[in-house]
C-alpha positions in Angstrom: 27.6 -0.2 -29.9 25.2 1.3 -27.7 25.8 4.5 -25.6 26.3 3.3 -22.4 23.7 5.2 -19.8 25.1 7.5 -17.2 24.0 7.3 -13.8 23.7 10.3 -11.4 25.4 9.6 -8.6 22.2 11.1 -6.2 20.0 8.1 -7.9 23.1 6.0 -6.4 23.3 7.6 -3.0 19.6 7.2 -3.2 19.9 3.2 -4.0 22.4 2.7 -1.1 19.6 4.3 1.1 16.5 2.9 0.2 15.4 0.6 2.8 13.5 -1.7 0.5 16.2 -5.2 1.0 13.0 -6.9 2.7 10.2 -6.0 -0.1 13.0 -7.8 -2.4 13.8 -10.7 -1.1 9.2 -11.0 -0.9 9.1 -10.2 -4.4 12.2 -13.1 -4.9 9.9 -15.5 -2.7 7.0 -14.6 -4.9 8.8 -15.7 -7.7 10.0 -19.0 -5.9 14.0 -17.9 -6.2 13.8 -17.9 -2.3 11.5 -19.4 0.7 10.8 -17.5 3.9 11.8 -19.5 6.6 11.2 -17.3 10.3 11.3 -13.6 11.5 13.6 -12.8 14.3 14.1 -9.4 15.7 14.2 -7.0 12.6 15.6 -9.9 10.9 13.9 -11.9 8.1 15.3 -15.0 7.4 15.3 -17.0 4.0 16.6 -20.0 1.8 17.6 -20.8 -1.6 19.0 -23.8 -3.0 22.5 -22.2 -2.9 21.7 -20.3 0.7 20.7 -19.2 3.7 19.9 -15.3 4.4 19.6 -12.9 7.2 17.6 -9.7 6.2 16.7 -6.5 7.7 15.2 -3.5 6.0 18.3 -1.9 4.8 20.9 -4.9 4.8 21.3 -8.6 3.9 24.0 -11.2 5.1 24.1 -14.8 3.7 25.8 -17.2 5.9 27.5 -19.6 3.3 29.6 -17.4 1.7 29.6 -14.6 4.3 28.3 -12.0 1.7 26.2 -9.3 2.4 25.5 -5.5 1.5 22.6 -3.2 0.5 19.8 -3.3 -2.2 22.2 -3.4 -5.0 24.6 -6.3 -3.8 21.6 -8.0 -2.9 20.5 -7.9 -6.3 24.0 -8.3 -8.1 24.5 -12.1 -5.9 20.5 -13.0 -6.4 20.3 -12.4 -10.2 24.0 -12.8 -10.9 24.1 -9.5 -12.5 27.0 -6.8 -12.9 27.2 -3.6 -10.6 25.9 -1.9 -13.9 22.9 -4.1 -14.8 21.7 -4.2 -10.7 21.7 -0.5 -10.9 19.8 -0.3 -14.2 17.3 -2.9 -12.9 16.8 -1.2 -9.7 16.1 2.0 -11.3 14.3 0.7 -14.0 12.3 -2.1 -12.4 12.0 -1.9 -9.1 12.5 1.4 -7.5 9.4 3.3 -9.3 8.8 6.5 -10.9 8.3 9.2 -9.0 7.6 7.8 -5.5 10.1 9.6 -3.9 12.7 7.0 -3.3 14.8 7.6 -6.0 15.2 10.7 -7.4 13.9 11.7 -10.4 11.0 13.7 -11.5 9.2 15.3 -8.7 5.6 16.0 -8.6 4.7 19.6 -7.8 2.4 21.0 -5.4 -0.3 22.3 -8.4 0.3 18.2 -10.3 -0.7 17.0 -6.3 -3.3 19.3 -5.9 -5.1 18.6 -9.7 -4.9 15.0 -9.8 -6.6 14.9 -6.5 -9.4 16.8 -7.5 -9.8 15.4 -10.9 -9.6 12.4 -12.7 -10.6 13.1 -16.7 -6.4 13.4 -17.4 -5.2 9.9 -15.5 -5.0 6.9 -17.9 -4.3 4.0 -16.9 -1.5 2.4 -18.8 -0.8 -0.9 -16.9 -2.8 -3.0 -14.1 -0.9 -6.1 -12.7 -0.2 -8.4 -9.6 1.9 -5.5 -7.1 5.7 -6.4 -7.8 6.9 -2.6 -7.4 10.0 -2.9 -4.8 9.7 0.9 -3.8 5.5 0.4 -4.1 5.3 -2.3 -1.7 8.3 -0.5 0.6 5.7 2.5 1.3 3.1 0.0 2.4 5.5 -1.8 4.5 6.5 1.3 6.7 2.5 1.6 7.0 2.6 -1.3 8.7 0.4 -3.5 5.4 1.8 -6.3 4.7 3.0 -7.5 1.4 0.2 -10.6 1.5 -2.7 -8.0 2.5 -1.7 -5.6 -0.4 -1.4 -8.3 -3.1 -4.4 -9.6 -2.0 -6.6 -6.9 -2.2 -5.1 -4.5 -4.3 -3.3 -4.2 -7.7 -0.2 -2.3 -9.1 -1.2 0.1 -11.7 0.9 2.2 -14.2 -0.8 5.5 -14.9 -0.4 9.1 -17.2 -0.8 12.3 -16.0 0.1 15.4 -17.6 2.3 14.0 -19.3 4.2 11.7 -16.8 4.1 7.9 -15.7 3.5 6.9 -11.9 3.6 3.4 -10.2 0.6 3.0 -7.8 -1.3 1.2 -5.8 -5.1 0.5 -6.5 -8.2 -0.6 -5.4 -11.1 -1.3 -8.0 -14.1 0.8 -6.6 -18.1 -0.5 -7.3 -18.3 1.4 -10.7 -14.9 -0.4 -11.6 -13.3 3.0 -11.3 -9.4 3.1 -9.5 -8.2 4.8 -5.9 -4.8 4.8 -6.3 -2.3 5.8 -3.9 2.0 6.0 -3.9 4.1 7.9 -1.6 4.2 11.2 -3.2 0.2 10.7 -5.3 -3.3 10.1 -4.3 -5.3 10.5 -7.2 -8.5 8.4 -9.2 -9.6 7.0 -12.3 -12.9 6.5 -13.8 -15.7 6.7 -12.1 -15.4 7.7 -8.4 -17.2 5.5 -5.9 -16.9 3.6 -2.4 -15.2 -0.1 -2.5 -15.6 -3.3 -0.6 -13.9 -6.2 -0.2 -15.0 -9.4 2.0 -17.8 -11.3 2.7 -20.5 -9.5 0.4 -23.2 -11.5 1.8 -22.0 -10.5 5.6 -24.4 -8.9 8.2 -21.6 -6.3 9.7 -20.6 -4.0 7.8 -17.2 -2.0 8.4 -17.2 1.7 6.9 -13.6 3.2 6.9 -12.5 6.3 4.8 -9.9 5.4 2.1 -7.5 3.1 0.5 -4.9 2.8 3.2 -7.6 2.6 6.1 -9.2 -0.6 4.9 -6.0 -2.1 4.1 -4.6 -1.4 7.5 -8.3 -2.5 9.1 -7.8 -5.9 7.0 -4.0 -6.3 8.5 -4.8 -5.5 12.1 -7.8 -7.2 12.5 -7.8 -9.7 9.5 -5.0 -11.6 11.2 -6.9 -11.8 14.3 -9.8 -13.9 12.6 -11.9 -11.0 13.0 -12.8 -9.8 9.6 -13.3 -13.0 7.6 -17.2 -12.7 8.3 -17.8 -8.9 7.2 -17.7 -6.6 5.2 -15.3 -3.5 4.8 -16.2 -0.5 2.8 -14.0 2.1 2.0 -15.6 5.4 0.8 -12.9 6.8 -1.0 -14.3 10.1 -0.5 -16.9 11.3 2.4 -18.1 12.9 -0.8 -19.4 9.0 -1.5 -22.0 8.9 1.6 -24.8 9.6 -0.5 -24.1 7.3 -2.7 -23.0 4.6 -0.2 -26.3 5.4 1.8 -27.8 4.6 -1.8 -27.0 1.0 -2.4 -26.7 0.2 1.8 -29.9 1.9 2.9 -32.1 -0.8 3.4 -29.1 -3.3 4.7 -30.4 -5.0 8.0 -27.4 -6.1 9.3 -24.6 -4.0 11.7 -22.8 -1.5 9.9 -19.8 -0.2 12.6 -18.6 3.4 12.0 -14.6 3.6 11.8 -14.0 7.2 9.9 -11.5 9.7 10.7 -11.7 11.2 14.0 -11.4 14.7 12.4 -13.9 17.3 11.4 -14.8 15.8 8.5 -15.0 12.5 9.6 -17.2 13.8 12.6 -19.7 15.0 10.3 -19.9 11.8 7.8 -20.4 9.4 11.1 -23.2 12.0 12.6 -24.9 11.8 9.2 -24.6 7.7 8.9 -25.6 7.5 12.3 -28.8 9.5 11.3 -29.8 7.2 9.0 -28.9 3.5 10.2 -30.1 4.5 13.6 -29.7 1.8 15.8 -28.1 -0.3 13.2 -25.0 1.6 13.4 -22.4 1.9 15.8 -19.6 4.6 16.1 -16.6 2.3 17.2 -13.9 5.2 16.8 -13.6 5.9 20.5 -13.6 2.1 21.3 -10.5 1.3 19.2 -9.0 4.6 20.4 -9.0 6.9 17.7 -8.9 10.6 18.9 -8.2 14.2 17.0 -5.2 14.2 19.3 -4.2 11.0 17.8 -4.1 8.1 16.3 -6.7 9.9 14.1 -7.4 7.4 11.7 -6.7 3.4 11.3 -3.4 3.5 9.6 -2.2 5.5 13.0 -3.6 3.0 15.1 -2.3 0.1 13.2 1.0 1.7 13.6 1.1 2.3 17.4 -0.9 -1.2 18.2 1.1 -3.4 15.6 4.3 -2.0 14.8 5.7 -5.5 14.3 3.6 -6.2 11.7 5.6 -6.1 8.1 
């Protein structure tokens, strides 16, 4: 008989805490075990064949059988599983490696600090459809929905120095990674700008990185407003020359949306310079300020916050 696996009672604490019941019960209605029926409040509200439930970030009640709880009893009534096995599938499945949720191994500042500059040690292990509970719980607070992330984006399983992480990613033009979790922002392959849309669009949308053009798609996606254009995200203002590269001759309207920052001053005066009139800074339209919000994750979350 097998050893039977200890479990530290911080990774449990941690479990009980996790406010990652919704992103559950969406990866459950992915997988057609439940239908979404409504949002109310905080409150999202499904079905199953056997129920009906109420759910909030945190908590869960379902209204035949007047059960309810946290991640874990969620689990242990969805899956029919023991206290044991919804704990081992939490851990092992659903709550991530190192993203900060649960506790585990912790990325240091100097692992943070490399795999940002440098991506010759990442390998890429795994690329599949995002399913990662903790993963998609991140985005959530960010105000991106579940939808808007599987849509664009895929969950990838990657090395470095000598550890696994769960991220996000975005496929960049050279079919190199941005990839992004709570606690890592690091890439793979070849760095380079990405787009997604229309690629045969005359407006072009320039934001600065991963989260930014998710956020632009969510706030302004669901407003019919982006289903015409483009939306580039450089990855790196190190990418403008590049970017200016393949765009340089493009006729259409290319709309400036970097951070409002030194940085992003500097990459917008530059873009500016060379589209001319074809360009348009739109960062004090929207409202983005150094003061805050500074970039369009901020403003998603002060204009949208209901979004999940």
């Amino acid at each position: 008989m097998s050893e039977r696996k200890y479990y530290d009672p911080e990774q449990i604490r941690a479990l009980h805490e996790l406010r990652a019941v919704q992103s559950y019960f969406w990866l459950l209605c992915q997988k057609g075990v439940v239908k979404f029926l409504f949002r109310s409040g905080e409150h999202l509200y499904f079905k199953s064949p056997t129920g009906k439930y109420a759910v909030n970030e945190k908590y869960f009640y379902e209204f035949k059988e007047g059960k309810g709880g946290a991640l874990i009893r969620a689990v242990m009534l969805l899956e029919n599983k023991s206290w044991y096995e919804a704990v081992g599938y939490l851990l092992e499945e659903f709550s991530g490696l190192n993203l900060g949720a649960i506790p585990t191994k912790s990325v240091s500042a100097q692992e943070k600090s490399t795999g940002e500059r440098s991506r010759k040690g990442v390998e890429v292990l795994l690329e599949r459809a995002p399913q990662n509970g903790a993963l998609l719980s991140y985005f959530l607070r960010r105000g991106i929905s579940y939808h808007t992330v599987l849509r664009y984006c895929r969950e990838v399983h990657v090395r470095l120095n000598g550890k696994i992480y769960i991220t996000l990613g975005l496929k960049n033009s050279k079919e190199g990674w941005d990839l992004r979790s709570r606690r890592l922002k690091i890439k793979s392959g070849e760095n380079s700008f990405a787009v997604v849309g229309d690629l045969v669009a005359s407006t072009v949308v320039v934001v600065e990185g991963l989260c930014d053009l998710l956020s632009y798609v969510q706030f302004f996606g669901m407003r019919g407003l982006a289903k015409s254009w483009q939306v580039v995200s450089l990855n790196s203002v190190g990418n403008l020359s590049r970017f200016i590269s393949q765009y340089g001759e493009f006729t259409g309207k290319v709309l400036l949306l970097l951070d409002a920052d030194a940085a992003g001053d500097k990459a917008t005066s530059r873009l500016l310079d060379h589209f001319g009139c074809r360009a348009t800074d739109i960062r004090s339209t929207l409202g983005l300020r150094p003061e805050g919000p500074r970039d369009v994750n901020e403003l998603l979350k002060r204009r949208a916050p209901f979004l999940v």
